[in-house]
VEXDREN-2710 file (C-alpha; in Angstrom, 1 decimal):
% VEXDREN-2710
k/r/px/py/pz
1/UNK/-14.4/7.6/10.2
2/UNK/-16.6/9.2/7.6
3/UNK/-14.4/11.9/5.7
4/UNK/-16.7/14.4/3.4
5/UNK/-15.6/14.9/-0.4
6/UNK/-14.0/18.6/-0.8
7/UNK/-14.7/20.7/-3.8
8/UNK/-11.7/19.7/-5.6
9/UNK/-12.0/15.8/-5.2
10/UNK/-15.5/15.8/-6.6
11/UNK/-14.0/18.0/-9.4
12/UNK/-11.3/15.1/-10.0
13/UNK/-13.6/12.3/-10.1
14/UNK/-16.2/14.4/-11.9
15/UNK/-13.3/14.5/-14.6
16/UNK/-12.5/10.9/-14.6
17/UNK/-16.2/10.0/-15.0
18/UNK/-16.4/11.6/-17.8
19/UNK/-13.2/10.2/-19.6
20/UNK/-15.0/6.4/-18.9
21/UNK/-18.0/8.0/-20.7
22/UNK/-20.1/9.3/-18.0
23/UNK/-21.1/12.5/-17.6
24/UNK/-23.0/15.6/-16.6
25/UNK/-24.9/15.8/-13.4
26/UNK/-25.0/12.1/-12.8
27/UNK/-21.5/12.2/-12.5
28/UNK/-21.6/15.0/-10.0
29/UNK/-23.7/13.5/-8.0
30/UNK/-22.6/10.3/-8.0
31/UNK/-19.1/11.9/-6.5
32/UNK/-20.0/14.3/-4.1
33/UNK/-22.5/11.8/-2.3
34/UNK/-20.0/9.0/-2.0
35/UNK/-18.5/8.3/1.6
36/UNK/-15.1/6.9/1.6
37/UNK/-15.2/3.4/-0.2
38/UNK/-12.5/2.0/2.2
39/UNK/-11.6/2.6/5.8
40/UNK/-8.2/1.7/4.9
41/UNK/-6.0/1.2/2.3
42/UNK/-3.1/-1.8/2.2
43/UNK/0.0/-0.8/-0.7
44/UNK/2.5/-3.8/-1.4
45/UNK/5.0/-1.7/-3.3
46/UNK/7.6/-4.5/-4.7
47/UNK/10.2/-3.3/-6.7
48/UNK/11.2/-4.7/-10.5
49/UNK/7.8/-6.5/-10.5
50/UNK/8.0/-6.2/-14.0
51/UNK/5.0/-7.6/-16.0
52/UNK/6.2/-10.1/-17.4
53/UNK/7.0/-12.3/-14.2
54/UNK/3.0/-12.9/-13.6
55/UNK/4.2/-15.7/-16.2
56/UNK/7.0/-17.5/-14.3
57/UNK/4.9/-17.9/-11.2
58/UNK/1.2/-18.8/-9.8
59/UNK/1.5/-16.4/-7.4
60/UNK/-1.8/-17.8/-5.6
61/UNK/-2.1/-15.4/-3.4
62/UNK/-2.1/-12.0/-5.4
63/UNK/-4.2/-13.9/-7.8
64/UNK/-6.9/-14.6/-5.1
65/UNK/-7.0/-10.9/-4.2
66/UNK/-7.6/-9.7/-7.9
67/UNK/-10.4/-11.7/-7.5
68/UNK/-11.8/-9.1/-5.3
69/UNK/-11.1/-6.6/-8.1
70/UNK/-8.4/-6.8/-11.1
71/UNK/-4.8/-7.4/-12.1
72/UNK/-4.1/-5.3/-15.0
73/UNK/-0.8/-3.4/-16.2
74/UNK/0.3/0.2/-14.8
75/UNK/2.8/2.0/-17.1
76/UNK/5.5/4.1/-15.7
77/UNK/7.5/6.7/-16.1
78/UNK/10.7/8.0/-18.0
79/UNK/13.2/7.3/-16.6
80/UNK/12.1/4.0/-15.3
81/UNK/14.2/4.0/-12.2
82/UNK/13.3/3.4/-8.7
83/UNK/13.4/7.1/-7.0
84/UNK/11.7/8.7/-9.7
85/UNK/9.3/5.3/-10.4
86/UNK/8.2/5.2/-6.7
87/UNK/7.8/8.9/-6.9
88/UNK/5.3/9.4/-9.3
89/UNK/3.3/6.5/-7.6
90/UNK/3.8/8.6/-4.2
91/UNK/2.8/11.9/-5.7
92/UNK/0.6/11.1/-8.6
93/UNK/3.0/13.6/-10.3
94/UNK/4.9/13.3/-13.7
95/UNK/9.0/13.4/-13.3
96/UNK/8.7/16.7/-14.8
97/UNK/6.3/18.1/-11.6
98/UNK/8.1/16.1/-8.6
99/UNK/11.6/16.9/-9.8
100/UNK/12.5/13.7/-8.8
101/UNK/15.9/12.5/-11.0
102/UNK/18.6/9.8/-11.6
103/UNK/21.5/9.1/-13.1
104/UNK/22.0/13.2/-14.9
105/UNK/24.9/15.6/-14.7
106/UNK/24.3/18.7/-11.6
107/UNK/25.2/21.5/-12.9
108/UNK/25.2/23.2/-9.4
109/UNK/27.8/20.8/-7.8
110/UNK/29.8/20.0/-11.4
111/UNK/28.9/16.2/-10.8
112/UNK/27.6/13.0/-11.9
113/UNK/24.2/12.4/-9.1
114/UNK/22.6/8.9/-9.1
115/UNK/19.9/8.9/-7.1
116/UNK/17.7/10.8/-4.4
117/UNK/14.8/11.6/-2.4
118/UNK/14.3/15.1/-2.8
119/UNK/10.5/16.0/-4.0
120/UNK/8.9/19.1/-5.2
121/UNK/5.4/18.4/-4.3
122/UNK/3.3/16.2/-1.5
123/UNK/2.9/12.8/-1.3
124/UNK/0.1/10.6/-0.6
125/UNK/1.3/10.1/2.9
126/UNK/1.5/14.0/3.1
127/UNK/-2.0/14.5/1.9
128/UNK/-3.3/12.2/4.3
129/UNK/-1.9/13.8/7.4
130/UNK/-2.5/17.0/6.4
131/UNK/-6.2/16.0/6.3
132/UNK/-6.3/14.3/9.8
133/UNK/-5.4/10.7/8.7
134/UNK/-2.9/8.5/9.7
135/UNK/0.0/6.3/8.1
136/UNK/2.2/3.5/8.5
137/UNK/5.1/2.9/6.2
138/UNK/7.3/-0.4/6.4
139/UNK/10.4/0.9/4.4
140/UNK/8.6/2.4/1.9
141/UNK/11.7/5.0/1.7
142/UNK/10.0/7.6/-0.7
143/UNK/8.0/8.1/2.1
144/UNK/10.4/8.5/4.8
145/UNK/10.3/12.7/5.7
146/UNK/7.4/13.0/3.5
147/UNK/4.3/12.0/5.4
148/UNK/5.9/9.5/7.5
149/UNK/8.6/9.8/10.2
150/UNK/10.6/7.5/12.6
151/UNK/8.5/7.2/16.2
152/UNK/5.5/9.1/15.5
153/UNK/2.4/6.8/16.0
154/UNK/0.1/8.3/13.2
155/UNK/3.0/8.6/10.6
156/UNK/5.3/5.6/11.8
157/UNK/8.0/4.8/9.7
158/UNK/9.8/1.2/10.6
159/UNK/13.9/0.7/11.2
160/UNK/15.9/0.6/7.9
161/UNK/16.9/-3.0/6.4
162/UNK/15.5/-6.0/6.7
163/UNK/13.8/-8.6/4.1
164/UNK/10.6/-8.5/2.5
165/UNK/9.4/-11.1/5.5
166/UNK/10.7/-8.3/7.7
167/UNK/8.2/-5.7/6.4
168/UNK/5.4/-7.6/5.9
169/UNK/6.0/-8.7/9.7
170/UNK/6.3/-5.1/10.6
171/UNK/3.1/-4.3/8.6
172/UNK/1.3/-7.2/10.7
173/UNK/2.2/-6.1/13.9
174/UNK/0.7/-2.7/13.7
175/UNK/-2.7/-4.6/11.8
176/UNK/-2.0/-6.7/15.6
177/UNK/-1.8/-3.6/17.5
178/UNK/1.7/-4.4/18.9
179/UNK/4.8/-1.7/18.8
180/UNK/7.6/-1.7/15.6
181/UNK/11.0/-0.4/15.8
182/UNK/10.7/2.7/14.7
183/UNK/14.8/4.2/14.2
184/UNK/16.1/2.2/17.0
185/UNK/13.0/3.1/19.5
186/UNK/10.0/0.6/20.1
187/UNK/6.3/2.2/18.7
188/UNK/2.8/1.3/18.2
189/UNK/0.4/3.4/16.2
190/UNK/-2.0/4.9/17.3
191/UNK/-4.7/2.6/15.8
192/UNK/-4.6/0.6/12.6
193/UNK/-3.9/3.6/9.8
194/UNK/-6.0/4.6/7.0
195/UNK/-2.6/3.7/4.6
196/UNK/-0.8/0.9/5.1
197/UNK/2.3/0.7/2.5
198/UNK/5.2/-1.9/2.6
199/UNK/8.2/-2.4/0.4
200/UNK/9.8/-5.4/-0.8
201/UNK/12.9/-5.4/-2.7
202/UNK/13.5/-9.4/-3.3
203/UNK/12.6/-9.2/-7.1
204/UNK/15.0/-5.8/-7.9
205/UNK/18.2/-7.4/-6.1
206/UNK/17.8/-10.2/-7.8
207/UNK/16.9/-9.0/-11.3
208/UNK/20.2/-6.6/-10.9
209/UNK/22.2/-9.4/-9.6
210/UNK/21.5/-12.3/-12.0
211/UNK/19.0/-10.6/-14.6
212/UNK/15.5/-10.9/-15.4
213/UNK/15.4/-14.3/-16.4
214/UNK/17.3/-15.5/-13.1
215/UNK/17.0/-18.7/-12.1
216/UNK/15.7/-17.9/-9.0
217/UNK/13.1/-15.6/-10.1
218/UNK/10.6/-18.5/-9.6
219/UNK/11.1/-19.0/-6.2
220/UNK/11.8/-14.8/-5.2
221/UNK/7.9/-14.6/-6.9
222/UNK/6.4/-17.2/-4.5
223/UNK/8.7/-15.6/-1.5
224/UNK/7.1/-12.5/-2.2
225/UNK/3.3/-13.6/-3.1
226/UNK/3.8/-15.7/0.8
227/UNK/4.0/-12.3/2.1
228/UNK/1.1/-10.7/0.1
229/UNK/-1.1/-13.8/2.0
230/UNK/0.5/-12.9/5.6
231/UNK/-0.5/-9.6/5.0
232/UNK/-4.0/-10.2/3.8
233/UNK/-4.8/-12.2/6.7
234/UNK/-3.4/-10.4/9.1
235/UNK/-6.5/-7.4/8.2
236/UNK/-8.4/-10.3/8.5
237/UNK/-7.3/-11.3/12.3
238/UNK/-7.6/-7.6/12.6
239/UNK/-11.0/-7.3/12.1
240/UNK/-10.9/-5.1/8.6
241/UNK/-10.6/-7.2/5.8
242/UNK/-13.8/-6.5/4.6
243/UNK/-13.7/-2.7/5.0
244/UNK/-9.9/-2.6/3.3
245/UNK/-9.2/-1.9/-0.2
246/UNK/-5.5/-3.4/-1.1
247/UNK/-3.0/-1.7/-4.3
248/UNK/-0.2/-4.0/-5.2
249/UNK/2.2/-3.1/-8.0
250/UNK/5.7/-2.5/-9.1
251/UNK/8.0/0.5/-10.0
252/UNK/9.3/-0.8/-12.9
253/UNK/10.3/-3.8/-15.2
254/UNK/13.6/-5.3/-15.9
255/UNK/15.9/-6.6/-18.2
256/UNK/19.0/-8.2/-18.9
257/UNK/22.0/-6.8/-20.8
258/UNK/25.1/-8.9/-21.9
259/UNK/27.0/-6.5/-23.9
260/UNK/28.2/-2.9/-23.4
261/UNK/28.7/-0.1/-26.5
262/UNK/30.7/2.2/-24.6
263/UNK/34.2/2.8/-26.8
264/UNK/31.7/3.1/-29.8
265/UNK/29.6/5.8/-28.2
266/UNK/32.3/7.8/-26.8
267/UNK/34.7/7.5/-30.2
268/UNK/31.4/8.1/-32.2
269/UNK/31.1/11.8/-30.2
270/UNK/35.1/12.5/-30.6
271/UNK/34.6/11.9/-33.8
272/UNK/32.7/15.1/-34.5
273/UNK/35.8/17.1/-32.5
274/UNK/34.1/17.0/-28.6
275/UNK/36.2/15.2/-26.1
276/UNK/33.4/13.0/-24.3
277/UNK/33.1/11.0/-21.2
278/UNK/31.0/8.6/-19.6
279/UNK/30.4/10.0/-15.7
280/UNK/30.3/7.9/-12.9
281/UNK/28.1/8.9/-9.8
282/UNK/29.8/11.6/-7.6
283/UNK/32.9/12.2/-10.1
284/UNK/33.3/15.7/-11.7
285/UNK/34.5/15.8/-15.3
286/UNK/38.3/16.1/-16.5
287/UNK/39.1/19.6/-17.6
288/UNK/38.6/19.8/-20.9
289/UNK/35.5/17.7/-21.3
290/UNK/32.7/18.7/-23.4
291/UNK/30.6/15.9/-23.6
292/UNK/29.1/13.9/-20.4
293/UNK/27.0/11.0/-20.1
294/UNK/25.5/9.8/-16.8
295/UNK/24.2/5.9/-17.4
296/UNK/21.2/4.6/-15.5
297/UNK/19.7/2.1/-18.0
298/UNK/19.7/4.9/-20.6
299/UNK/22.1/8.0/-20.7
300/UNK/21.7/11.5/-20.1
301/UNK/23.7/13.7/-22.2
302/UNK/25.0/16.7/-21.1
303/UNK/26.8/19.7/-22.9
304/UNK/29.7/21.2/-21.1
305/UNK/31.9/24.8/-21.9
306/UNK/31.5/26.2/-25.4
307/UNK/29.5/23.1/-26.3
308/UNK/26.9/24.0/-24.3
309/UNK/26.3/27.2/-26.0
310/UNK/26.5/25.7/-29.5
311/UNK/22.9/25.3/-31.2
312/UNK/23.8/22.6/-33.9
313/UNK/26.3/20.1/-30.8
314/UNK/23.0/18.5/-29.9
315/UNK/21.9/18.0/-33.2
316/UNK/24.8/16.9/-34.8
317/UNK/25.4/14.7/-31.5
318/UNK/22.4/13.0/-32.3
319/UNK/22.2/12.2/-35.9
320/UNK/25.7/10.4/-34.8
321/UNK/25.0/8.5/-31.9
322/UNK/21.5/7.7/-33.2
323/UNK/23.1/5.6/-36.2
324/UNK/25.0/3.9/-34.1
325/UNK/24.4/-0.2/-34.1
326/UNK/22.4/-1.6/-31.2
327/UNK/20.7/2.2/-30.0
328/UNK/17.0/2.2/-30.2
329/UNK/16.3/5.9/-29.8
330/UNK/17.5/9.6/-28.9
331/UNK/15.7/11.8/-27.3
332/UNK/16.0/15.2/-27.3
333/UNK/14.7/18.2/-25.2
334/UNK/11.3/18.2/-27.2
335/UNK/10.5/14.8/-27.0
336/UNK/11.2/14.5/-23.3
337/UNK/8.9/16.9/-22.5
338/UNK/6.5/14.7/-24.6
339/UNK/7.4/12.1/-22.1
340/UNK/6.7/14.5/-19.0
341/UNK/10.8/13.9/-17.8
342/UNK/12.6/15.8/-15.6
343/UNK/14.3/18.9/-16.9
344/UNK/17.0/17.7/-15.0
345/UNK/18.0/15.7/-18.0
346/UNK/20.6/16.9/-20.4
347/UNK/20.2/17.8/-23.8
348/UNK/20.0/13.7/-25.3
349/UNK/18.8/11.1/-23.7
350/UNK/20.3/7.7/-25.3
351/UNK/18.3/4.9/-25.3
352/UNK/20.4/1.2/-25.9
353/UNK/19.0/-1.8/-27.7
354/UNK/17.8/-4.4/-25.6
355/UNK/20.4/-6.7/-24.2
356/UNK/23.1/-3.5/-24.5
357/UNK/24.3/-1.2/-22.2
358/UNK/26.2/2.3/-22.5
359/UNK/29.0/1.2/-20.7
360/UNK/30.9/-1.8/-20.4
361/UNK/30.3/-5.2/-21.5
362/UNK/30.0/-7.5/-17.8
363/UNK/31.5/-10.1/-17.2
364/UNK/28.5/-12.1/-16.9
365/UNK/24.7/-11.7/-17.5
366/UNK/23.5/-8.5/-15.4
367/UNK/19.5/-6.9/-14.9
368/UNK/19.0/-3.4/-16.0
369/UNK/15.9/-0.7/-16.1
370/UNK/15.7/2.8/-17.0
371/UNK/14.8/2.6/-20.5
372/UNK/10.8/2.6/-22.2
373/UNK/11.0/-1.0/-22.6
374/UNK/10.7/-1.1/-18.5
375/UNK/7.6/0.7/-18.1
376/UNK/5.1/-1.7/-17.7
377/UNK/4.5/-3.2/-14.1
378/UNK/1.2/-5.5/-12.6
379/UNK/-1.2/-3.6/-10.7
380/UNK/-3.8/-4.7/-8.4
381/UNK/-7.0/-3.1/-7.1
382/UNK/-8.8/-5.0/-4.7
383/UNK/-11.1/-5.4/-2.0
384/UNK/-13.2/-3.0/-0.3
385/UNK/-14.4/0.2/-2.7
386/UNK/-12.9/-1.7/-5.8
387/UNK/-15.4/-3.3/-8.7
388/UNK/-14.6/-6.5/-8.9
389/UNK/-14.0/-8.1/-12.2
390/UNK/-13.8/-4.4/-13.6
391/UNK/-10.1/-3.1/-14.8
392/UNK/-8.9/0.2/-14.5
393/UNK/-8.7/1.8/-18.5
394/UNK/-5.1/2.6/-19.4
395/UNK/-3.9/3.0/-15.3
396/UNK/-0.8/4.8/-14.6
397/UNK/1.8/5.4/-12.1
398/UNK/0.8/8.7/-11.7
399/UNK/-3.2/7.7/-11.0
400/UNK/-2.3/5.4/-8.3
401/UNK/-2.1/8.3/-5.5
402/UNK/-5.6/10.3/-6.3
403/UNK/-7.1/6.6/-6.6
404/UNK/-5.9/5.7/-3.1
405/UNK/-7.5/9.3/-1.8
406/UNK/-10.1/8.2/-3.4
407/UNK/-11.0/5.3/-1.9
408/UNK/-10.4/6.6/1.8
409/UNK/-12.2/10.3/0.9
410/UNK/-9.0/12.3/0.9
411/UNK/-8.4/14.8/-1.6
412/UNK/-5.3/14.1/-3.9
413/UNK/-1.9/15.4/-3.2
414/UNK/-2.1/19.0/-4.1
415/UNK/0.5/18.0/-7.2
416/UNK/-0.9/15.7/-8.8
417/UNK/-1.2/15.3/-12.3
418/UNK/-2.8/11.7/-12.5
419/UNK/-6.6/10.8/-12.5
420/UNK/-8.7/8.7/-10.4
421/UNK/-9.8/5.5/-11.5
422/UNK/-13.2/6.4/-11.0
423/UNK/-14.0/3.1/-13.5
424/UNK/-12.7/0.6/-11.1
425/UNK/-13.9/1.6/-7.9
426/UNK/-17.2/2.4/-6.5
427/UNK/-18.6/3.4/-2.9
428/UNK/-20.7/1.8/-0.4
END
């Protein structure tokens, strides 16, 4: 199907031209000529693929692929966690522009939240239906109600649950033509669909369960990269590998923490005269609290009664906790903006050392993410539309979405703040 390039997609790649050094009409005309560089588009979205894995494993077949274009790094976003992670790569939006949040204190229901869905701006999946494409999503959740939906054959979304195997054998059998469960009813799509995204979440549960040197990360890495090689030959049986461009990266990294700082944070804050507490997910403060911290990797700080309407509590909050042994940074309000965070965050953000947590010390070895040390994920471009042998300069979660419109002829979701990565791709 040969999609024409609107008015604002040629301005985007125009743009993005220019920041790889080339410029003035060429560029122009070098965008608005282009027909889509891929009939369709193949996302592997695994989650805690952190960047330093590519080490512990071959992973053969992910290799092969790059081959067909690059394996470079993507950073991520503040906070790294999933929801907000996976939304920015949905979107092409910053946290501060998709609203998407975890781990902070709601001031509207007066309780800790953990995490969500909820998104203030399209996704890719929404950008491409809105445009007359199609899209099939095998538990790619971000997606779910945004773009994708259970039993509609142009924005099929699969059953819930299931391994990585699962997906990848969903993903295959609408490549095959052949009907998915689709929330409890048999589907097929109409056709193969321009996006193609499945999730895997081997490499997260395991990196939370036993950390992110686990002894079984070895063996999760060539479980995953099997799948990546079912997949790929499956468009090939189909009949589209050549005219399929494929995106494979992660959310975030991982680590491991052993040892937990939370009577020294808290007694550092009473200390100054506030009575603190850290806030589990759906709990609503004590009476009397002035202080809450909501931990997902890092902590969000969050001023409460007359605190909250003192200038110097922040301040004063942070030169304490910020000379506290074994935490790396404090962020305020400023500085997360510099980071393009959610303003859902409170008024610190409290980054541990590595190997530390707020809270409590585990009993034994645990995987954790949220923090700036978990930013960095692989990324693959590949295959049809994709230079081969040419990175992407500085990629970022939020450039992945425009480059996938890109690359079919769609214009970017309408919030997007990334770029396309006009330097690694080219046209037919």
């Amino acid at each position: 199907m040969m999609r024409i390039r609107s008015r604002s997609l040629v301005a985007l790649g125009v743009a993005a031209l220019a920041s790889a050094g080339i410029g003035g009409a060429a560029a122009t005309a070098a965008v608005a000529s282009s027909p889509p560089a891929a009939e369709h588009v193949v996302l592997i979205a695994l989650d805690g693929f952190d960047a330093s894995y590519l080490d512990d494993a071959p992973m053969p077949n992910l290799r092969q692929l790059a081959t067909r274009g690059s394996l470079t790094t993507s950073t991520g976003v503040m906070t790294s966690i999933t929801n907000p992670s996976w939304s920015s790569i949905a979107t092409g939006a910053w946290p501060e522009t998709h609203r998407n949040t975890a781990y902070w204190y709601d001031e509207e229901t007066g309780t800790a939240r953990s995490q969500q869905r909820d998104l203030a701006v399209p996704t890719i999946a929404q950008a491409i239906r809105e445009q007359g494409g199609t899209v099939m999503s095998a538990q790619w959740f971000i997606l779910q109600n945004y773009g994708v939906v259970y039993a509609d054959p142009d924005a099929l979304y699969t059953q819930p649950g299931g391994t990585c195997a699962k997906r990848a054998d969903d993903a295959i059998a609408v490549l095959n033509g052949d009907a998915v469960n689709s929330g409890g009813q048999m589907v097929a799509a109409n056709g193969i669909p321009d996006l193609i995204a499945v999730y895997c979440d081997t490499l997260d549960v395991l990196g939370h369960a036993d950390g992110s040197y686990a002894a079984g990360m070895p063996a999760a890495l060539a479980e995953v990269d099997e799948q990546i090689g079912r997949v790929v030959q499956a468009t090939k049986d189909a009949g589209i590998y050549g005219r399929t461009a494929f995106v494979i990266t992660g959310d975030h990294g991982m680590g491991t923490f052993t040892h937990g700082m939370e009577s020294t944070l808290l007694g550092a804050i009473e200390a100054l005269g506030y009575d603190a507490e850290l806030l589990a997910a759906g709990r609503a403060p004590q009476a009397g609290t002035e202080v809450v911290i909501v931990v997902g990797g890092v902590g969000s700080l969050h001023l409460l009664g007359d605190a909250a309407g003192d200038p110097g509590a922040a301040a004063e909050i942070e030169e304490a906790v910020a000379a506290l042994p074994h935490v790396a940074a404090v962020y305020d309000k400023a500085e997360q903006q510099a980071m393009h965070m959610s303003p859902k965050y409170g008024e610190l953000i409290i980054e541990p050392d590595d190997g530390w947590s707020l809270g409590a010390t585990p009993a034994d070895p645990a995987g954790v993410h949220g923090t700036s040390r978990n930013l960095d994920v692989p990324l693959v471009l590949a295959g049809s539309g994709v230079r081969p042998n040419v990175g992407p300069v500085d990629p970022r979660h939020i450039d992945i979405a425009p480059t996938i419109a890109a690359l079919l002829g769609y214009d970017a979701p309408a919030g997007a703040d990334g770029r396309i990565l006009i330097e690694a791709i080219h046209s037919r």
